[in-house]
Each structure stands twice: as C-alpha cells, then as structure tokens.
C-alpha positions in Angstrom: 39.3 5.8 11.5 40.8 4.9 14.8 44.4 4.1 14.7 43.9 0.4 16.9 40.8 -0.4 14.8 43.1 -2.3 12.1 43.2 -5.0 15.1 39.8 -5.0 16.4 38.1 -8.3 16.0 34.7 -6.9 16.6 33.0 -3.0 15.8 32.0 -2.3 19.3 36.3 -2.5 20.4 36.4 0.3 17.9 35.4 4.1 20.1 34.1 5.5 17.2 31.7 2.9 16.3 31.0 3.0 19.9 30.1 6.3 19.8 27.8 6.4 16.4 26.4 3.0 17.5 25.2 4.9 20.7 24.2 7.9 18.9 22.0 6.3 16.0 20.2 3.9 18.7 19.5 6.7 21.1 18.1 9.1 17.9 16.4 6.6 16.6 14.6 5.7 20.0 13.4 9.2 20.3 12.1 9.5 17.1 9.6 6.6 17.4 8.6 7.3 20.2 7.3 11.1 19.3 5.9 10.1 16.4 3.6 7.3 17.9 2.6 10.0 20.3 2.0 12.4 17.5 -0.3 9.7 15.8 -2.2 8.9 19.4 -2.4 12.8 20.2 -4.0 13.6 16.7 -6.6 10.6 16.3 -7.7 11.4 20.0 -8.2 15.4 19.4 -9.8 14.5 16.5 -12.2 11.7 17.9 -12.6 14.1 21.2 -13.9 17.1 18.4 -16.6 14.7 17.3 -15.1 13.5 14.1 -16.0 9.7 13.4 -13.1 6.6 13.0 -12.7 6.9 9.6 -12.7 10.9 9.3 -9.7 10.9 12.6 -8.3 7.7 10.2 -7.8 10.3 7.8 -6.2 12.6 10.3 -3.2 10.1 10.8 -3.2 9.8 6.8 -1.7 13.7 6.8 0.5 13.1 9.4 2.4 10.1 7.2 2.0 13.0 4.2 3.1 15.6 5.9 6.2 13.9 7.1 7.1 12.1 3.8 6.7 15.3 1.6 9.6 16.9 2.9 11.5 13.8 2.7 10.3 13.2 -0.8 11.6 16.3 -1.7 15.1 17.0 0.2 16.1 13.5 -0.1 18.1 13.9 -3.1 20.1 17.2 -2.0 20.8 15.4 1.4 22.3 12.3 -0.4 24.8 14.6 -2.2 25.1 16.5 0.8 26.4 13.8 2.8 28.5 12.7 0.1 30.2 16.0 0.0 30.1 17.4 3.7 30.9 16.2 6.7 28.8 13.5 7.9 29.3 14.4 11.7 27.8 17.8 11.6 25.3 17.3 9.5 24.2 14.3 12.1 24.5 17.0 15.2 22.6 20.0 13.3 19.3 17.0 12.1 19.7 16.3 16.0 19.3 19.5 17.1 16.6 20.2 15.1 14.6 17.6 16.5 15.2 18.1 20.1 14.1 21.1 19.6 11.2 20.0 18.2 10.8 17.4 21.3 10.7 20.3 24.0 8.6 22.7 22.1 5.9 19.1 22.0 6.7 18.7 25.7 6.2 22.4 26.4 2.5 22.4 24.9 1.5 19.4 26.2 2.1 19.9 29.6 0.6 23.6 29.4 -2.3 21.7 27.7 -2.5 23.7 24.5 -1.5 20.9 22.5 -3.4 21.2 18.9 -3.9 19.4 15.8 -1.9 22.4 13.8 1.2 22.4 16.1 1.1 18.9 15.5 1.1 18.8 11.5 3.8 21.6 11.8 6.1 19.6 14.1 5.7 16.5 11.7 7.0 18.6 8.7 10.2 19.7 10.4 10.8 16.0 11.9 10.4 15.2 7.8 13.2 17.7 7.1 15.6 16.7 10.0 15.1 13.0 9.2 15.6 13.6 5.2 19.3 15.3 6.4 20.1 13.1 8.9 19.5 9.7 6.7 22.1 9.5 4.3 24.8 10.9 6.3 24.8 9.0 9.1 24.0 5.6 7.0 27.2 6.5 4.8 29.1 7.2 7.8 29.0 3.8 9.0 31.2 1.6 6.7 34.1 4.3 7.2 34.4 3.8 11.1 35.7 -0.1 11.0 38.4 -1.8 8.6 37.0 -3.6 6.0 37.1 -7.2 7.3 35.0 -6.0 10.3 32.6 -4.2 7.8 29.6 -7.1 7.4 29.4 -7.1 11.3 29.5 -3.5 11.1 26.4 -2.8 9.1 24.5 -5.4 10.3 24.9 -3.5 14.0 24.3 -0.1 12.6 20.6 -1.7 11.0 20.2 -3.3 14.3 20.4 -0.2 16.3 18.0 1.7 13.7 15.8 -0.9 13.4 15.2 -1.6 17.5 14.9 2.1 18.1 12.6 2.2 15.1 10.1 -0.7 16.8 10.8 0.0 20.2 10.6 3.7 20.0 6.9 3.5 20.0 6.3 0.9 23.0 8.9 3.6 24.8 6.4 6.2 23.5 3.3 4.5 24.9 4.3 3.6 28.1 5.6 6.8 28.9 2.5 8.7 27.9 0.6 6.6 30.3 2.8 7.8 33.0 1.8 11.5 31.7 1.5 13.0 28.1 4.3 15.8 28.5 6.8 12.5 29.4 7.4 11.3 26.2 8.9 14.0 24.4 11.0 14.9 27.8 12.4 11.3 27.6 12.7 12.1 23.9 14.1 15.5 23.9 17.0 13.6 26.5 17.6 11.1 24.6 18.4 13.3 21.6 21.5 15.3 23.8 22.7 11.8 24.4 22.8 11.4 20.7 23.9 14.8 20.2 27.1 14.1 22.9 28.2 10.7 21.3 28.4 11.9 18.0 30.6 14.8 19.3 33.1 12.2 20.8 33.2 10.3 16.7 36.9 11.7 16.5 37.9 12.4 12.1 37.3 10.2 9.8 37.7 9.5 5.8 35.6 11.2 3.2 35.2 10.4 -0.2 37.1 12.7 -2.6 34.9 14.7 -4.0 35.3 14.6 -8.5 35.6 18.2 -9.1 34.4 18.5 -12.4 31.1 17.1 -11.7 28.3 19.4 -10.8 25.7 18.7 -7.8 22.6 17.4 -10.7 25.1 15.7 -12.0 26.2 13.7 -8.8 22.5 13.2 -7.6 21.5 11.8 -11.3 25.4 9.2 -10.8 24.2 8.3 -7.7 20.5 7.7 -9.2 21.9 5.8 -12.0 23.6 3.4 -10.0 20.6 2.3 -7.7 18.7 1.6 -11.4 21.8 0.0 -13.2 22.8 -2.2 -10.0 19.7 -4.7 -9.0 20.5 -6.4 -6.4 20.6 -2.9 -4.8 17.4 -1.6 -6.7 15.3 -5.2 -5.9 16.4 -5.0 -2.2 15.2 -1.1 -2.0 12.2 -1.3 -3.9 11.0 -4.8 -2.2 10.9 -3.1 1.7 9.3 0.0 -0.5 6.2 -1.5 -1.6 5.8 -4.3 0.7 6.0 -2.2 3.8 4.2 0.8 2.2 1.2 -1.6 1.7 1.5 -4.0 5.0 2.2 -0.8 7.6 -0.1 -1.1 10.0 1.7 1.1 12.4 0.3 4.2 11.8 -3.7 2.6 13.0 -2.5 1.3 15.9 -4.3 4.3 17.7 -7.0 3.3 15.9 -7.0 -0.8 17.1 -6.5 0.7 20.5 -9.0 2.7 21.1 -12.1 1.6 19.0 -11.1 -1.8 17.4 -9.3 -3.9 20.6 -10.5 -1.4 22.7 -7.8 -1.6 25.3 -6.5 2.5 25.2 -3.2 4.0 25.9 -1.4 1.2 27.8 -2.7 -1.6 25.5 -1.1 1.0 22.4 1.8 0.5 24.7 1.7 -3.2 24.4 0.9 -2.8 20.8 3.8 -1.0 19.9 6.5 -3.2 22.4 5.0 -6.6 20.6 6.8 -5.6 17.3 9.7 -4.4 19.0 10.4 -7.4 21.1 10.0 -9.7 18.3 13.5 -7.2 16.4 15.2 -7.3 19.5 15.1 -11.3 20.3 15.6 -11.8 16.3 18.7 -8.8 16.7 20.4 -10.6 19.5 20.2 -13.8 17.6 22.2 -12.7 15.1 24.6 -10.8 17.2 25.6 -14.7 18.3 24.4 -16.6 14.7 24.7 -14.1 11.8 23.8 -14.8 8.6 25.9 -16.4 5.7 24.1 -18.6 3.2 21.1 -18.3 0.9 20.5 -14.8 2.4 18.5 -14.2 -0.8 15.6 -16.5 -0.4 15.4 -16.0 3.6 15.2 -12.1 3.1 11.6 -12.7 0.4 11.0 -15.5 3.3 10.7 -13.2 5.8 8.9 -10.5 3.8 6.2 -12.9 3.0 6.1 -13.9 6.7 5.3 -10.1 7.4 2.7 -9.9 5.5 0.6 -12.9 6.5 0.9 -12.0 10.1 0.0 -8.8 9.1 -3.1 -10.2 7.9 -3.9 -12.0 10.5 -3.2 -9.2 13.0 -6.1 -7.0 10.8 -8.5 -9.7 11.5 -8.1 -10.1 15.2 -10.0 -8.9 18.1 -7.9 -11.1 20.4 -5.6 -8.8 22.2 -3.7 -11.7 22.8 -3.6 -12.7 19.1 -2.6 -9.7 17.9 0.3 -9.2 20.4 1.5 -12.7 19.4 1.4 -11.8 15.3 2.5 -8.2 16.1 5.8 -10.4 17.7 6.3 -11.7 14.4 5.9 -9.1 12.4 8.8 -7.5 13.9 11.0 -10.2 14.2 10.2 -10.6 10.0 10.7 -7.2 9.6 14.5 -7.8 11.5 15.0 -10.3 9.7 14.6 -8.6 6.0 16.3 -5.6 6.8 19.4 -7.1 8.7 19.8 -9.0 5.2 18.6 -5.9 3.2 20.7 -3.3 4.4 23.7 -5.4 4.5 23.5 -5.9 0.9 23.1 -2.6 0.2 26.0 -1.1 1.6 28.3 -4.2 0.8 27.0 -3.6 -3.1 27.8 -0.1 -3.1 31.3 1.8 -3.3 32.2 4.3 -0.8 32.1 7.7 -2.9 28.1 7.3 -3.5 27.1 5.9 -0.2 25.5 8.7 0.8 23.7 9.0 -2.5 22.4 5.5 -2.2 21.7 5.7 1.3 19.7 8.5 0.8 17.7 6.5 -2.0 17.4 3.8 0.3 16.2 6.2 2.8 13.5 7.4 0.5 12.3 4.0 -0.3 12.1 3.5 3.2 10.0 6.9 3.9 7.8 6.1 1.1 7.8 2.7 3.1 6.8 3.8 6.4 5.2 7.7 6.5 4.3 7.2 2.9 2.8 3.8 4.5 0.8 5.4 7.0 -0.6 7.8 4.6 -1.5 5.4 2.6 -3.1 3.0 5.3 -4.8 6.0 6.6 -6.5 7.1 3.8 -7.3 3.5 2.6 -8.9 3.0 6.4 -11.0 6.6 5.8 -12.0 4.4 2.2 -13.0 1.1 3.5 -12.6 1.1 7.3 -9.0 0.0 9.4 -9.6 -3.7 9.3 -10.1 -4.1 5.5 -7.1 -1.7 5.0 -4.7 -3.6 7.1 -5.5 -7.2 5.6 -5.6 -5.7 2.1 -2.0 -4.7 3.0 -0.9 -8.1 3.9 -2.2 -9.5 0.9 -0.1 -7.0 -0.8 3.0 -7.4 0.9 2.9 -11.3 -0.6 1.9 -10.6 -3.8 5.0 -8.2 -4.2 7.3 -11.0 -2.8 5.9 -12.9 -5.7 6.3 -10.5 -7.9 10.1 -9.4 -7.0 11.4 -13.1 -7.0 10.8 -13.3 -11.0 11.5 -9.4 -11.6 14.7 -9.6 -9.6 16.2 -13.1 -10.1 19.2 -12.2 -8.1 17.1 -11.9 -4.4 16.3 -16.0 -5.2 20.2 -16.6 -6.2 22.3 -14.5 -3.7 23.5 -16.8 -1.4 26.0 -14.8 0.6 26.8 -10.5 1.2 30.0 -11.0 -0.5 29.5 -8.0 -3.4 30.8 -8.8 -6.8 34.9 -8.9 -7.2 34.6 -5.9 -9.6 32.5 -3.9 -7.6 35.3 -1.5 -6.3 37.2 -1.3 -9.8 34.2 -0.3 -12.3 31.3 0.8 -10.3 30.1 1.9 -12.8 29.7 -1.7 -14.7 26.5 -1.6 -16.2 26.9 -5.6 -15.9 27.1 -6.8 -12.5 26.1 -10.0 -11.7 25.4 -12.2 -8.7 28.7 -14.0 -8.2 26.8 -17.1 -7.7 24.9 -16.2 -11.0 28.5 -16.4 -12.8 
C-alpha cells in the first residue's frame, strides 16, 4: 500500500487506487462493449441465413451458455487463485487474453469472414479470462486504501465495474454504426490501457497463505463462509436470481431489429439508456453516499428493476422504453453500490478472493446465465412474454428474500459486525442492529 495513503482523505489521492480504478473501468468498458456486438453480430447472421426470431433468440441463448460454462466451472480455482497469487498478474495475463481476443474479432470483421463459429469460440475464452480476472481484481481492491477510506473505496471500485458494465454496450453500439470492425479496435485499445495501469499498481499486501491447508480445502472454507455468513449469501443470491430472471440485455438485438424496429443506432440508444441512468445514480453518490437503512433501499431498488423491466417488455414506444431502460440502470446502481459494499465490508481479507469469486459466479449466473436463460425462454414463448415474465420474477424474489433473509430488511448501515475480523469463522453473526 502506498506509503502517503495513511493520510489520504479520499481513494482517488491514493496512485495505486488511481491506477486499478483506471484499469477495472477501462476493462470493463471493453468487455461490454464486444459482447453486445457479439450478441448483435450472431442474431443478425442468423436472421440474415433465414432462421426466424425465435430460432436466432436461441442463437443469443448459446452465447450466455457458452460464456457462463467456463465461468461455472473455473470460478472456484480462480477464487483460490487470487487468494494465493498475485493479484496483479493474474489481472494483466485475463487482460491479455482478451485483447487478444478483441483484435482477432476486429481482424475478421473487417476482412468480412466474420461467422457464427468464431463467434461461439471467442465467447468461451472471454468466459475463461473473465472467470480469472474476477476474483483477483475484486480482492485486490480493499488492500490499496487504509481502512478508514475502505467504504469509499469499494463503493468506487463497483462504480467503475458497474458503468463500464452498462455503458460498455451503448459504447459498443454506437461504434458499430460508425463501422463493424470499430468496436473491437476501440475495445482491443482500451484493454492496453488497462493492461498499462495495472502495471504502474506498485506491491501490495497479500494474505498469508495457511500452509497446512490444501487447495479443496480452501475453496470448500471459502464456500463455507458465503453459506454460514447471510448477509453475504442473501446479498449474492438476491442479484443472482433477480437479475438472472429480469435480464433483458441479451434481447436487445432482438427489440431492435424486429420488436421497436429501430436497428443498430436505436441498439445504441438501447444500450446507453441503462447506462446513463448508473452513471447519474454513480455520481450521486460520489457527492451523497449511502449510510442508513441500506437494507430496505437495496430490495427497494431490486423491486424497482424489475417493474420497469416489465414495463420495458410491454413497450413499443421507443421513447417508453428508453425512459424505463433509464431506470432500470439507475436501480441496478443502486442495489449493487449497496450490495457489493456489504460484501466486501462482511468478509475478512484472507478469503476475499474466494468470496469474490463466489460473488462473481452469482453474478455470471446473473447475467450470461441470464441471457441464456432469457434467450431460450424468448425461443419458448416469444421476447416480449420472456422479458415481462422476468420482471414479475425479479419481485417475487425480492419478496421472497426479505422473509428468507431477515437481515437485508434490518441492516441499517455497512458497518460489518465487531467480531468479524477476530472469529471469521463464527458460525453466529448477526446484524449489529439485530443485537
């Protein structure tokens, strides 16, 4: 940790925050912004081959498989990876990875011999680089500031991830409108930037690593403390299943071209109306964070998400569904600003990168397992049914959570419990305002 951090009064004074803030925002940027192009490439070869809307529906259901599969399965070994390694080079290798992966997309495109394979393959190794490149560079956060500046910290860190992850796509779109190879040039850019600030992070702490336990071992401690401690497991498993249900991300192609009919710059549009709503809600609460009943505002705002996800399903107003598109993202903020600082303020340092990379599964099942599953219920009963059925979903699981999880409706602030750091292990945690 940088030497003057101890008497910073705000993360971005610290350089090495600096630098992993830049880095994370500029990866995460690129990411989303391939991956709607992926989606809008495959629907339209498919539709272009003569396949109907829900049989090139089901086309974007395999790309959310065929980038959560890999996730699925890594995700565990990445966790313990990050825990034991360091986080910085495992962050440039995942980044590396996918620029590659960004020039060989903006290679094919531009020689037109773009296909539907070369597609599916790129989306498997974007999987694998993502599932690495999760846990560490979640866990590396919290050790770049002092403590006291740690809430302010992680709320930035989500902020950066959660902006590149909305505006990604309406980066994506606009791009492609400008011409299809530009995208993944922008992209495959943006990932040396990354690459270059988290070169300049200088050394900082790792966790000691116990050397009598095994890897299994580790993975199964890290497992066991997501399950034993629930205002960590209700905060994961809430975005889980009402985000896997609500995502209506991965039809966007779908509203575009057929539904709203308003083609690649209204995707554009599409895709930026999410992503303004995060980044107005983000720079709120760089001036007005959050401190009291954080709790009932973070179900508040999950419920929000899915009604105007609902209403967005409905709508063949372009204007109406830019408008609920707003407030879906600025719900979506709004949970996981509160979410993810929960998460990593309830968690001790030595399994960070184990829960991280739980709460980076969560969130994969969340959003590619999402689109699969959005995907293949569109192929079912058609896009529109799929997307409101979602949104009905997402509030029935808010419902649901607030009475399996007690502690999301009595959490008032992020302060963790006083024994957290002592006995991690303490199978009996509980809400200090539940005391």
């Amino acid at each position: 940790m940088d030497t003057e951090a101890t008497v910073q009064s705000h993360p971005f004074r610290v350089h090495n925050f600096r630098a992993y803030w830049v880095s994370r925002f500029a990866m995460t940027l690129a990411q989303y912004a391939m991956l709607l192009i992926i989606g809008w490439q495959t629907y339209n070869i498919a539709r272009d081959a003569g396949m109907g809307i829900p049989e090139a529906s089901g086309q974007l259901a395999l790309i959310g498989l065929l980038q959560f599969l890999p996730l699925f399965i890594l995700t565990p070994f990445s966790g313990l990876a990050a825990d034991r390694f360091d986080r910085r080079a495992i962050g440039r290798l995942t980044v590396l990875l996918q620029l590659l992966c960004a020039a060989a997309l903006a290679w094919t495109t531009w020689n037109g011999a773009i296909t539907i394979p070369i597609l599916f393959g790129v989306a498997v190794v974007l999987g694998i680089a993502r599932g690495f490149a999760g846990p560490a560079l979640s866990a590396l956060a919290p050790n770049l500031v002092p403590k006291g500046l740690l809430p302010t910290a992680i709320a930035l860190s989500s902020i950066a991830w959660q902006v590149g992850m909305i505006g990604g796509p309406a980066l994506g779109g606009y791009l492609y409108s400008i011409g299809p190879a530009l995208p993944y040039t922008v992209a495959a850019g943006l990932f040396a930037v990354s690459m270059i600030a988290l070169t300049l992070i200088g050394r900082v702490p790792q966790p000691a690593v116990k050397k009598d336990q095994r890897p299994i071992g580790a993975i199964v401690d890290g497992a066991r403390y997501v399950v034993q401690n629930k205002m960590v497991l209700g905060a994961i498993t809430l975005d889980l299943f009402a985000v896997f249900l609500a995502g209506a991300t991965a039809l966007f192609p779908v509203y575009a071209r057929d539904i709203l009919q308003v083609g690649e710059t209204g995707l554009s549009q599409l895709a930026m109306a999410p992503a303004i709503g995060a980044a107005l809600t983000a720079i709120f609460f760089s001036f007005r964070p959050i401190a009291s009943n954080v709790g009932p505002k973070m179900l508040w705002a999950v419920a929000i998400f899915g009604v105007a996800t609902i209403v967005f399903g409905m709508s063949t107003s372009m204007p109406l569904s830019l408008a609920m598109l707003f407030i879906v993202g600025a719900a979506d903020m709004f949970s996981v600003y509160i979410r993810q600082s929960l998460i990593q303020l309830h968690t001790p340092d030595d399994k960070r990168g184990r829960v991280s990379s739980v709460s980076l599964l969560t969130i994969s099942a969340s959003n590619e397992g999402g689109d699969f599953f959005s995907g293949t219920l569109a192929f079912l009963i058609g896009p529109v049914a799929a997307v409101v059925v979602g949104g009905i979903g997402a509030i029935v699981t808010v419902g649901l959570w607030s009475r399996v999880f007690p502690v999301l409706r009595t959490t008032k602030t992020f302060d963790p419990p006083n024994n957290l750091l002592e006995d991690p292990q303490n199978k009996d945690q509980k809400n200090p305002q539940e005391a």
